[in-house]
C-alpha positions in Angstrom: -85.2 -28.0 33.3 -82.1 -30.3 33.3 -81.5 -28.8 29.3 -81.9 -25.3 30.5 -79.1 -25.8 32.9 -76.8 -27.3 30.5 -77.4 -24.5 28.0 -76.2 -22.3 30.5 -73.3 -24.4 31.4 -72.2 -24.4 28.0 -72.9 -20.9 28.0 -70.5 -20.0 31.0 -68.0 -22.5 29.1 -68.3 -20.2 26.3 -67.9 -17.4 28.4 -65.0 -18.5 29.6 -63.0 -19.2 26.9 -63.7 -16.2 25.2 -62.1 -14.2 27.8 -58.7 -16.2 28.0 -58.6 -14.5 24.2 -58.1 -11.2 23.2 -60.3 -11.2 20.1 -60.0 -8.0 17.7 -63.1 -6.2 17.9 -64.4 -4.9 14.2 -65.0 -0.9 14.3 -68.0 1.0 13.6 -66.9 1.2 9.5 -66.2 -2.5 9.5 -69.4 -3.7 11.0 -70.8 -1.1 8.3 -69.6 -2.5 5.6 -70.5 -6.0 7.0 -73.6 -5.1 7.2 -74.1 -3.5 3.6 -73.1 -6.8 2.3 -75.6 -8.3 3.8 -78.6 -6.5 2.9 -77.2 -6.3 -0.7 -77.4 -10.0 -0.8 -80.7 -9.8 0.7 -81.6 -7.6 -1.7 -80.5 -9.8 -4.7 -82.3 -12.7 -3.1 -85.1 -11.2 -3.4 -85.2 -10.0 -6.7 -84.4 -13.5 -8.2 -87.0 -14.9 -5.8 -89.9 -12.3 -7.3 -88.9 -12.8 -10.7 -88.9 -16.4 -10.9 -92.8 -16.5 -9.2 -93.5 -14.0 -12.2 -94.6 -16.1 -15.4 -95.1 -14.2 -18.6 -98.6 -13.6 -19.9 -99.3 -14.9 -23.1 
């Protein structure tokens, strides 16, 4: 119980410092293209991965 209450102290800590900032907030085409970059890599991870588990018959 006593580390559930710090996480939520830290939490509100967090919370409050946040808000003394105006942070910019990324638009809808930002997070977009975020997020294509993402799944690209996750893509290309992938592949490698499958490709090096594949040994050539012989």
């Amino acid at each position: 119980m006593k580390i559930i209450c710090q996480q939520l102290d830290n939490l509100e800590e967090i919370d409050k410092f946040l808000e003394t900032y105006n942070l910019p907030r990324p638009n809808n085409e930002e997070i977009e293209n975020l997020n294509r970059q993402m799944i690209s890599e996750k893509i290309e991870s992938i592949i490698k991965k499958t490709s090096q588990r594949k040994k050539p018959r012989t």
